[in-house]
DRENDREN-109337 format. One record per residue (C-alpha): x, y negated, z negated; residue in one letter. Coordinates in steps of 0.001 Angstrom, whole numbers, plus 500000, padded with zeros to 6 digits. Each point is the difference from the previous one (the first is absolute). Layout:
<zamars>
XYZA
...
</zamars>
This chain:
<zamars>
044009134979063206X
500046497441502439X
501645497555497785X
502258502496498749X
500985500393503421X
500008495929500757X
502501499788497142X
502319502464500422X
500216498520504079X
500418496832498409X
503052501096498614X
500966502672502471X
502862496846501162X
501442499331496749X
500455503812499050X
501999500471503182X
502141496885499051X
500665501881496492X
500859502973501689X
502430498231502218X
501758497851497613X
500343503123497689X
500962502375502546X
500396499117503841X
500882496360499932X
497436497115500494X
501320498490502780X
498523500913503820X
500776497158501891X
499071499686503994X
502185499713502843X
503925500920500576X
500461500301496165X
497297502640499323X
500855502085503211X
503698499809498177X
498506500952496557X
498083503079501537X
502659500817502528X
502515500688496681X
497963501801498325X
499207502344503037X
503378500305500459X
500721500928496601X
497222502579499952X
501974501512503177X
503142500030497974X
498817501670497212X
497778502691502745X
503655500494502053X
502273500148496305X
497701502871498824X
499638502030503271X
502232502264500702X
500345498448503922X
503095498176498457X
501795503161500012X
498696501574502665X
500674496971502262X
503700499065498182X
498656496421500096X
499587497605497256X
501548502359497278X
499364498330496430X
501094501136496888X
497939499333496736X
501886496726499028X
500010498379503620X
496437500805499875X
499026498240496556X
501692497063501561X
498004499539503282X
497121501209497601X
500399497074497696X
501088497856502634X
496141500290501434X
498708499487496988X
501517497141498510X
499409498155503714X
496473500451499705X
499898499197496543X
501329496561500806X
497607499242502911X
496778501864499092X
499959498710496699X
500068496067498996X
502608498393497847X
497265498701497605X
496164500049499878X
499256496445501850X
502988500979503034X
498209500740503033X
498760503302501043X
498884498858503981X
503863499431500601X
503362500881498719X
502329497427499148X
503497499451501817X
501742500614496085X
498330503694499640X
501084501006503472X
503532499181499287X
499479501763496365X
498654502619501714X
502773500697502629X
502748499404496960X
497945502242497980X
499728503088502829X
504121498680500728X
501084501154496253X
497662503089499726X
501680501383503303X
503220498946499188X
500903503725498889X
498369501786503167X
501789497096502271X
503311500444498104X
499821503348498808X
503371501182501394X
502164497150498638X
498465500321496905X
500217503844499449X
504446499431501005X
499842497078496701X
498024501697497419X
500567497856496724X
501978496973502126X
497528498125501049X
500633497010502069X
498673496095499413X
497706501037502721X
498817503100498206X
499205497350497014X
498352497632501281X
497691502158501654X
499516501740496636X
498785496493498243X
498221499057502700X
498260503157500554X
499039500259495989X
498728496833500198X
497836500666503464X
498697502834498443X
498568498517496560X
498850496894501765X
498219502825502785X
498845502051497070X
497981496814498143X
498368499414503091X
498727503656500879X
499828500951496496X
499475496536497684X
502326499231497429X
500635502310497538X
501849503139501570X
502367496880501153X
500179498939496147X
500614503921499096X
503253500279502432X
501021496392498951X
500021501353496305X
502123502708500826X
502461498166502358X
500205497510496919X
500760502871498050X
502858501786502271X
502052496845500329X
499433498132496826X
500477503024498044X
502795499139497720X
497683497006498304X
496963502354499461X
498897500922496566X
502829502693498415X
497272502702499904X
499863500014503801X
502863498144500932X
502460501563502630X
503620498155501737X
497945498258503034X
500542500704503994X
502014497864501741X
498153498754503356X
502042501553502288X
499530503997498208X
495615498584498961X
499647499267504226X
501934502848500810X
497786502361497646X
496759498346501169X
500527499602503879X
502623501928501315X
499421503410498155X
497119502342499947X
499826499702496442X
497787496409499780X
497832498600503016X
500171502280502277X
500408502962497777X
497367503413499255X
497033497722499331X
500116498302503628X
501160503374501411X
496536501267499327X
498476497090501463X
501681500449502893X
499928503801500752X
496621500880498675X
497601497122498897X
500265498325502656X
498536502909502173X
497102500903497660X
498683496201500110X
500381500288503036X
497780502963500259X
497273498210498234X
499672497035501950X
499899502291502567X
496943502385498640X
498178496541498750X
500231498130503636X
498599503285501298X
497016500195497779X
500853502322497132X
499595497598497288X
496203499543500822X
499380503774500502X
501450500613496519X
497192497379498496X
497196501102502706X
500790503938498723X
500110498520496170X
496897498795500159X
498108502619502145X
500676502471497170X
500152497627496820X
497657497137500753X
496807501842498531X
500809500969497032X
499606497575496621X
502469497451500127X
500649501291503774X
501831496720501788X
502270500222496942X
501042503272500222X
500276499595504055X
502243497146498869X
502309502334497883X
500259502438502533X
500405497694502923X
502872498306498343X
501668503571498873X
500056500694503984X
501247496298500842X
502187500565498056X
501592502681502065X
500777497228502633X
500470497203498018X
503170499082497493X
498508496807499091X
497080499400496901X
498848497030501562X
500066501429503414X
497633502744499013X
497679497825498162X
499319497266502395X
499536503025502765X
497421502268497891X
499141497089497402X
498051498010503105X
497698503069500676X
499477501273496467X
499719497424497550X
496883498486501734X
498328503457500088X
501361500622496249X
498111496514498790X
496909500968502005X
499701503269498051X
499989497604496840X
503556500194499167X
501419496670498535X
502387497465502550X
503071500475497254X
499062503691499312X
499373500444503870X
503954498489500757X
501555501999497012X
498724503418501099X
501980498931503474X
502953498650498377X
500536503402498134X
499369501815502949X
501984498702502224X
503083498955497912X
499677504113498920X
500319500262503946X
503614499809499616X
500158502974497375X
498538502591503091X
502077501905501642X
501297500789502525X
501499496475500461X
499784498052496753X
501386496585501492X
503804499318500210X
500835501160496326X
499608504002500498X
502071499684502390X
502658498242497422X
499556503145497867X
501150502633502614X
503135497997499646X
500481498591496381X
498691503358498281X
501607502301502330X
497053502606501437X
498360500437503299X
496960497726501063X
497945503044499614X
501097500230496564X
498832496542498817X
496581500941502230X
499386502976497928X
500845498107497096X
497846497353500157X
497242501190501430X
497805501416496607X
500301496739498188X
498498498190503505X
497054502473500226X
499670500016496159X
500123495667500137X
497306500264503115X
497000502487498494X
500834497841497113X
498982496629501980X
496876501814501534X
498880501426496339X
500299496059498823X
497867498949502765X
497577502258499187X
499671498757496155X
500178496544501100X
496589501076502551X
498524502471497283X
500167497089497651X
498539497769502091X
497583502081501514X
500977499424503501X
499204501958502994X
501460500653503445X
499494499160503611X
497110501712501863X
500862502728502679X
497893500751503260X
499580503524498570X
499791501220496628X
501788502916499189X
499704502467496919X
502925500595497607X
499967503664501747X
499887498723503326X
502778497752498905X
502034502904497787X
499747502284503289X
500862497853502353X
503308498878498029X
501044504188499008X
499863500341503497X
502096496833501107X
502458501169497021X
500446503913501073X
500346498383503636X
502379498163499219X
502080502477497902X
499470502346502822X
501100497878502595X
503544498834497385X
500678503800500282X
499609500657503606X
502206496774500423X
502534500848497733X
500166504108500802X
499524499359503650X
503064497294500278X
502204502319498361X
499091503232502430X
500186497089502467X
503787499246498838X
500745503855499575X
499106500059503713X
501422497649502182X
503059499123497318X
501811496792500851X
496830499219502859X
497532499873497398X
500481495869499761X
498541499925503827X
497224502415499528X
498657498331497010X
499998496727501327X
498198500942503001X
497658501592497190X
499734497097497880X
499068497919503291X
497199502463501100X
498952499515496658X
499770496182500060X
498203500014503780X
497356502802498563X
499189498197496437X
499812496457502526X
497338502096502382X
498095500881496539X
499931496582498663X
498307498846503437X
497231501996499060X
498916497359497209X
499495496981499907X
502971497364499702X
500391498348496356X
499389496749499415X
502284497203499075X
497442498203497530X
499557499069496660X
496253500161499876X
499079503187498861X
496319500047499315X
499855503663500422X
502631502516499741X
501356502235502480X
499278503427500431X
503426501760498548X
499792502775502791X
500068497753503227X
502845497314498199X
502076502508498997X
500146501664503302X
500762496958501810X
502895498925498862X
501575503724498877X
503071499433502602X
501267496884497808X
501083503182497431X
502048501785502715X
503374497287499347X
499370499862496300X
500115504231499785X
503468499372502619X
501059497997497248X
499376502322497615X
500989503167501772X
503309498485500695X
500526499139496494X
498845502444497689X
500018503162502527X
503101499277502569X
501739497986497137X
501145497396502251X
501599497154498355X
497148496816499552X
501333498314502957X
500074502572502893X
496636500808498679X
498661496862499876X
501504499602503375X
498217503169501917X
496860498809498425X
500111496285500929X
500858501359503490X
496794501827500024X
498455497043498734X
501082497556503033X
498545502645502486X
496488500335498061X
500103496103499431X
500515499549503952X
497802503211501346X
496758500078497382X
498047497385501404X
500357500543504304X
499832503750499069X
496731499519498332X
498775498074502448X
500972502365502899X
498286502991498330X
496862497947499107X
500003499007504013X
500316495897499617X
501515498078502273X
502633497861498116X
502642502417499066X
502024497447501668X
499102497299497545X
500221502655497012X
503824501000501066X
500631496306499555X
498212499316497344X
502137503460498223X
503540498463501379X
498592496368498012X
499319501990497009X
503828501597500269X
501581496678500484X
498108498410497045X
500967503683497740X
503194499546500853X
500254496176499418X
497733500238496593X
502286502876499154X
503001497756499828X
498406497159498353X
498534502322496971X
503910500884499638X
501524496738499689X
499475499800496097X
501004503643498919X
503274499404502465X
500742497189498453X
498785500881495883X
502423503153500604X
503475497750500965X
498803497939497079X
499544502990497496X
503497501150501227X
501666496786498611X
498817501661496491X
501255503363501029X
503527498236500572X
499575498447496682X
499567503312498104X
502779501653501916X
502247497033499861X
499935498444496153X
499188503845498518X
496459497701498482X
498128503876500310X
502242501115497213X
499397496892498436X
496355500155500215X
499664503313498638X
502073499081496627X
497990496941499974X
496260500993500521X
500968503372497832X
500824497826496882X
496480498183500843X
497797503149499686X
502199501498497284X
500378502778502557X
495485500342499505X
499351501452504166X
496457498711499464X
501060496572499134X
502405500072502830X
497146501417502308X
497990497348499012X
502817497456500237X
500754500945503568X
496115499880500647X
499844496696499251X
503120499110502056X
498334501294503108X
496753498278499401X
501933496623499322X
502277500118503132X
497445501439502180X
497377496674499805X
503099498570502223X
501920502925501932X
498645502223502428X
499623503357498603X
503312501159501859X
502460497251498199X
498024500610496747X
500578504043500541X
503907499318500667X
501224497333497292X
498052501786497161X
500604503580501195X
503688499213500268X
500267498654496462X
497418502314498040X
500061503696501497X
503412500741498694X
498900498387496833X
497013502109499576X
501190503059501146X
503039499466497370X
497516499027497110X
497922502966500728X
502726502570499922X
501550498618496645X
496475501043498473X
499994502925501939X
497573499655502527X
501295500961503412X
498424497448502270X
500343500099503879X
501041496956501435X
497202500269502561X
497605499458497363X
501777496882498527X
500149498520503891X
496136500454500327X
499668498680496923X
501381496929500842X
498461500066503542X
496147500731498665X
500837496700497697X
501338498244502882X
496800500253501990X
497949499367497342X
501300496509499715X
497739499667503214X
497126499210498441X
501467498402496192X
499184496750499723X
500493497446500146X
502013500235503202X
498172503254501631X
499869499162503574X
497939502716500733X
497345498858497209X
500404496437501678X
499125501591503502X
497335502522498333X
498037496965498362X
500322498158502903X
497745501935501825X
497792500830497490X
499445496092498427X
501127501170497112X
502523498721497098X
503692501140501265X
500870499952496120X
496914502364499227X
500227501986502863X
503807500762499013X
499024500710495997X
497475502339501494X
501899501794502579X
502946500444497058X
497119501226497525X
499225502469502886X
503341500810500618X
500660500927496327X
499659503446501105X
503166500044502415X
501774497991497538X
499806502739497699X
501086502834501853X
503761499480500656X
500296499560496312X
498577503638499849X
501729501541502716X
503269499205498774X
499236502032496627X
497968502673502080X
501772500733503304X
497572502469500791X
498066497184501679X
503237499343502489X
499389503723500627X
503458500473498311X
499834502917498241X
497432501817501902X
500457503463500518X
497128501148502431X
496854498537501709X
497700500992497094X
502380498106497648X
499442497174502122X
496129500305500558X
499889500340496278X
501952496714499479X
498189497933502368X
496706501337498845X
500897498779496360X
501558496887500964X
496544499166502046X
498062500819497054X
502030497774497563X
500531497061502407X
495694500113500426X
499705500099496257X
502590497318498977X
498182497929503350X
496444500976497710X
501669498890496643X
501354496618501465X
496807498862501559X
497934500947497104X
497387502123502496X
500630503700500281X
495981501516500645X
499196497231498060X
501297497453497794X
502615501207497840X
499578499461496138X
503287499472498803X
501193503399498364X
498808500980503484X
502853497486501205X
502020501555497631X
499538503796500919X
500242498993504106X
503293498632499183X
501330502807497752X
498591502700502470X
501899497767503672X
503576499984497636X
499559503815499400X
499447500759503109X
502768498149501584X
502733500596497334X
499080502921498688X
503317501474498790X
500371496321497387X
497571502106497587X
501920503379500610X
503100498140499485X
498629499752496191X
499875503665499348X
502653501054502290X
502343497755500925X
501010500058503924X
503656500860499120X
502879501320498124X
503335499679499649X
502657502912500724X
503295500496498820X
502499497891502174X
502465502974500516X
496906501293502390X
500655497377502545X
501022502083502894X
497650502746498975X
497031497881500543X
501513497609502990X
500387503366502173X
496112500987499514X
498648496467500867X
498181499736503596X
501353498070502123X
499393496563499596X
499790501291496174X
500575497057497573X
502409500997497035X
499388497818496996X
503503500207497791X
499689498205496275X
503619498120500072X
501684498291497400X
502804497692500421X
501562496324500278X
500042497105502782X
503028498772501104X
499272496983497340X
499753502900496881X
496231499332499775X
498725503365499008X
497695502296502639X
497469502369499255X
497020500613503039X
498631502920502496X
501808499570503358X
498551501587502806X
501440501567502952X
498585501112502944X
502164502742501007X
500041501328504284X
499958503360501770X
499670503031497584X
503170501661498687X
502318501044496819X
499467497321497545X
503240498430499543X
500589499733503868X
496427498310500341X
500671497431496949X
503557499236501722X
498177498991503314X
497719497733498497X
503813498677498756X
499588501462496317X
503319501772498441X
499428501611496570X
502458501265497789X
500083501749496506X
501007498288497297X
500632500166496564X
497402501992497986X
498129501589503249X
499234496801500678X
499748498698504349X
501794497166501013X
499737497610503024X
503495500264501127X
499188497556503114X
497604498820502253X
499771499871504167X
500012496362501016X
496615499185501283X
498913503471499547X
495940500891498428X
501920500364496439X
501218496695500133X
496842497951501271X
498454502011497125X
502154498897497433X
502261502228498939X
503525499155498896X
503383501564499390X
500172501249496589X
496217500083498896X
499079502882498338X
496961502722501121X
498268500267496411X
496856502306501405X
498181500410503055X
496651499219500285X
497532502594501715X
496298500314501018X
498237501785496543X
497530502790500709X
496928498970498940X
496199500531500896X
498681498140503450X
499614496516499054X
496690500054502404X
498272502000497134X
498929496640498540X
498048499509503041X
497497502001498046X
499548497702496789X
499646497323502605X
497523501456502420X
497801500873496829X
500214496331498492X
499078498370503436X
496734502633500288X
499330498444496911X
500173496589500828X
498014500899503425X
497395502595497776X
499355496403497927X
499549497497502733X
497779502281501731X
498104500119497071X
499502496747499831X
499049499762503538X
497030502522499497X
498947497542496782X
500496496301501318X
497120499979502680X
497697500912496843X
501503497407497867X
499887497189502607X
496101501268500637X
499688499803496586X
501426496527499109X
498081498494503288X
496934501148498291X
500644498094497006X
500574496479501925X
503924500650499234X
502941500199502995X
501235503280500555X
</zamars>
């Protein structure tokens, strides 16, 4: 252990270097020009605290709107990305050079240009002046030269590609050719409008990621991030395998504070790797089961790094929405990780870490029923008691349960005193006793449920949220510590009220540093935003990569998988998320509803995202497999092969999710519905986890393989075998069309069979679907979605027109097409029935291992007693 422990110090130096040239910048340097470095990015932590506060209004000061806003946002970050991070690897990092501060200030000059010029710009929309240009160039240029320093070079190579594209369009091959941009309208586009740099994708960098980074650095510099591993341990460590599963778990909870892979390993990764080799788990097996975990981190809600926050805006629903959403497939993904641990230990034979007492598995069973029924107790008296609390006081509830909330933080701070105060070590010879760790850090959960709360419950919007809760956070960050020591009776709460305002000023500095790289990846990404919306490439694409798959949604699925996993080894997962999102969702959904399978666009854009992260830990560029094997000695390339091969698991499940939306919790009518679709999904993702690392009770023979993988399909797809007998739908008589639009939900999705020509006289024939609004008579609901039908000849409906940029016409309708049939729901049996055949081939599978189990000891007995190896 102690040489585990020698070489992961050993490189405890360099993994911080990877961390900041990946994420914070590498360069720190003394004096005037690192009290400059740290005073702008405190300041721009202040900005962001003031922008999402409501004092602004309250005080009629410093009134931003959104756009003036992204530009002081970017401004910040492309300042910092010029100073913090060198030109090349062999520039200095002690000092910055005279050339990077003037880059720097030129850079921040053009990315505040709009917030600094806002009036005269808004009086001259479409003129601009030679001014206007040549801050244009020079801020595009700033920005890709900013973005291969924070970011390396390929994001700058993506945006080059498609500014290539928008003004050279006219010599491109015919099939994606277009007439070219002239500079002046290209600039105008990218810089000057919300439509490129500074348009939705830098928006959400500015009004709500900013905030919940923010709020992590924050919980981290307070201690949060080793009371998530200390708790991990105390109630994992033990068991077979334990520092493995600790790891999983640890990482799951960093992951609630950290939007960064690499981040999250090199913070957990230190502690648990060591302990996972001394338990007998292998250096590149010891780094993989980190890298999964902790790229996974991103997938956990509630705050799912910067791209969930790009969904609220690209795919149109509430923050909430995409929470609920994602959230099966991240539990599913997680169980999944710990089940593969425990193969990996069951097939080794490993064993956990000792505890001080040994408890039975009824002590143990006990003592969690009651911590669960507490808990559930205390969620309803919460939840019941804050709305008899609102019913009550009415519009003075907001005082009252602040006041409540801060009794609550001072009495959980008084019970923590009365254990003893967790370590910040990473030798762990002996594990904690879960009881006392838990308890001592339980006030680090109080922000995170404010969070939350104000998301999910209040349904404030990300940012106000995240701003109430980081609020909470700077008074726990300053107050823990001298409050702690006050009740505890030592004499330097002095010292501890300093030490609490250090830890605030190095949040809110670290805060601001961990944001210069999504700040400046999302102006990037909106250069291929501009693109799409400029040269009409999105329409392009989807004629393009349609011809490609022959109009086969697996093979584009599989296509747009690979995209992801290519781009991601060099863009941050945010870029990656944006440029393929943008290019394939519309494609997909399109594809889909041609063969007649309605699917929602927020499953495409986690698709796309759960392949985006996953390029984390692909080689051979997987930073996070780099910093993983790093610590553990291991092979990088290895370690990344392994992690992949663990993270086969999550690599499977957006594939199924968009063909079972059940897992999204789309679909879901009640709570039993749900409990009966996670249960199933849990089952299947532990069987197809058995089936892939060949151990289930035992080793698997391979018709056991086989049956494990037949029985984890079933249970996750289970209507693709009732589709065989009865298929999901049928078609209706198109004359029915308002019939069946008025008795759709709303929200209801009508799926109309239309026939028809392009403008070009190339025939049509595909399922269009509508989402149609508010309930109503059918014709008026069909007409405000921008639909108008008429007979025609023969009974037939017509399209007589379309609204302009109405539902009907994103959907694809067009004047003239004709509604052949409509295509309903079939009643059929409950596709879950097949959870039976299933269930019964799995307790065979499990009825023959165990079987096995009960006759190997005599075999191996037997064979030893014959001179032979068992």
């Amino acid at each position: 252990m102690s040489q585990d422990r020698a070489e992961a110090g050993a490189s405890s130096e360099e993994l911080q270097d990877l961390v900041a040239q990946a994420d914070t910048g590498a360069r720190t340097p003394p004096g005037t020009a690192g009290r400059v470095l740290v005073g702008i990015a405190l300041a721009w932590s202040l900005f962001q605290l003031w922008y999402a506060s409501p004092l602004p209004f309250m005080t009629g000061l410093f009134i931003l709107n959104d756009t003036e806003a992204r530009s002081i946002h970017l401004a910040f970050a492309v300042f910092l990305a010029f100073t913090a991070f060198p030109a090349f690897k062999h520039s200095p990092r002690r000092t910055v050079p005279p050339l990077d501060w003037l880059l720097a200030a030129a850079a921040a000059a053009c990315a505040a240009y709009i917030w600094l010029f806002y009036d005269a710009l808004a009086r001259r929309p479409g003129l601009p002046t030679t001014a206007d240009l040549v801050v244009g160039v020079a801020g595009i240029v700033l920005l890709l030269e900013a973005t291969r320093r924070a970011l390396g070079p390929p994001l700058m190579v993506v945006a080059l590609v498609f500014l290539a594209y928008t003004f050279l369009g006219r010599w491109m091959p015919e099939v994606i050719s277009h007439q070219g941009a002239s500079l002046t309208k290209g600039v105008t586009h990218y810089w000057l409008t919300t439509e490129g740099v500074f348009g939705v994708a830098l928006g959400v960098s500015t009004g709500m990621v900013f905030l919940f980074v923010l709020f992590g650095a924050l919980l981290e510099r307070a201690g949060a991030g080793n009371y998530f591993i200390r708790v991990a341990f105390s109630l994992l460590g033990h068991m077979r395998g334990g520092p493995a599963k600790a790891a999983v778990v640890s990482s799951a909870m960093t992951g609630l504070i950290s939007g960064s892979s690499i981040a999250n390993v090199v913070t957990t990764g230190t502690f648990t790797i060591p302990l996972m080799k001394k338990v007998g788990f292998p250096a590149e097996k010891a780094g993989a089961v980190e890298v999964a975990s902790s790229t996974n981190g991103q997938l956990t809600p509630p705050v799912m790094g910067a791209a969930a926050f790009l969904m609220v805006e690209f795919v149109g629903i509430s923050y909430t929405e995409v929470i609920r959403h994602a959230l099966l497939p991240a539990l599913i993904s997680y169980i999944a990780l710990v089940y593969i641990v425990h193969l990996e230990a069951a097939k080794a034979g490993m064993q956990g870490l000792p505890r001080r007492h040994a408890r039975s598995w009824m002590q143990s069973l006990l003592s969690f029923a009651t911590v669960f029924v507490g808990l559930l107790v205390l969620a309803a008296a919460v939840y019941y008691g804050v709305g008899w609390v609102k019913d009550l006081f009415g519009d003075d509830a907001a005082p009252f349960l602040s006041v409540v909330v801060l009794a609550a933080y001072l009495a959980l701070l008084w019970y923590a005193t009365r254990f003893p105060e967790l370590e910040v070590t990473e030798d762990l010879s002996e594990l904690p006793e879960p009881g006392p760790t838990i308890k001592a850090g339980l006030y680090f959960l109080l922000p995170v449920t404010v969070l939350v709360w104000s998301l999910t419950v209040e349904r404030l919007s990300p940012g106000l949220s995240a701003f109430w809760a980081t609020l909470f956070m700077i008074a726990i960050v300053v107050t823990h510590r001298p409050l702690k020591a006050l009740i505890r009776g030592r004499g330097d709460a002095g010292a501890q009220f300093a030490g609490g305002l250090r830890d605030l000023f190095d949040g809110l500095v670290a805060g601001a540093r961990n944001m210069i790289g999504i700040g400046v990846a999302t102006a990037t990404a909106g250069i291929v935003v501009g693109t799409v919306t400029l040269t009409g490439i999105g329409l392009v694409m989807t004629e393009f990569v349609e011809f490609v798959s022959g109009g086969n949604l697996m093979l584009l699925l599989f296509f747009t998988a690979v995209i992801s996993l290519i781009l991601g080894m060099g863009l941050p997962t945010t870029a990656n998320y944006i440029v393929v999102s943008t290019l394939m969702a519309p494609v997909i959904v399109n594809v889909g509803a041609e063969a007649g399978l309605i699917v929602p666009l927020i499953a495409v854009h986690l698709f796309v995202f759960y392949f985006g992260i996953l390029a984390d830990d692909t080689p051979p560029v997987g930073l996070a497999a780099f910093a993983a094997a790093a610590i553990a000695r291991g092979d990088p390339i290895r370690t990344g092969l392994q992690g992949f091969m663990y993270d086969i698991r999550t690599a499977i499940l957006p594939f199924l999710f968009i063909f079972n939306t059940e897992l999204l919790l789309i679909g879901v009518t009640s709570v039993w519905h749900a409990v009966l679709v996670f249960a199933a999904a849990v089952v299947a993702m532990l069987t197809f986890a058995a089936a892939t690392q060949g151990w289930f009770l035992t080793r698997t023979r391979w018709w056991e393989v086989v049956a494990l993988l037949l029985v984890a399909f079933t249970l996750f797809r289970p209507g693709f075998w009732m589709d065989m007998i009865v298929p999901q739908y049928e078609t209706v008589a198109g004359s029915r069309v308002f019939d069946v639009a008025g008795s759709l939900p709303e929200r209801g999705r009508l799926r109309l069979h239309v026939t028809g020509e392009t403008i070009e006289g190339d025939p049509v024939d595909k399922v269009a679907v509508l989402t149609l609004g508010p309930p109503g008579p059918g014709r008026e609901r069909l007409e405000r979605a921008g639909l108008f039908l008429e007979d025609g000849e023969g009974g037939a409906v017509v399209v007589d027109r379309i609204g302009f940029g109405s539902p009907a016409e994103g959907a694809g309708f067009d004047f003239d097409y004709v509604v052949q049939g409509i295509v309903v729901e079939a009643e059929r049996p409950p596709k879950h029935l097949f959870y039976i055949p299933a269930l019964l081939l799995l307790g065979i599978v499990v009825w023959a291992q165990r079987r096995r189990l009960r006759d190997e000891p005599v075999a191996g007995a037997g064979m030893a007693a014959r001179g032979g190896t068992p």
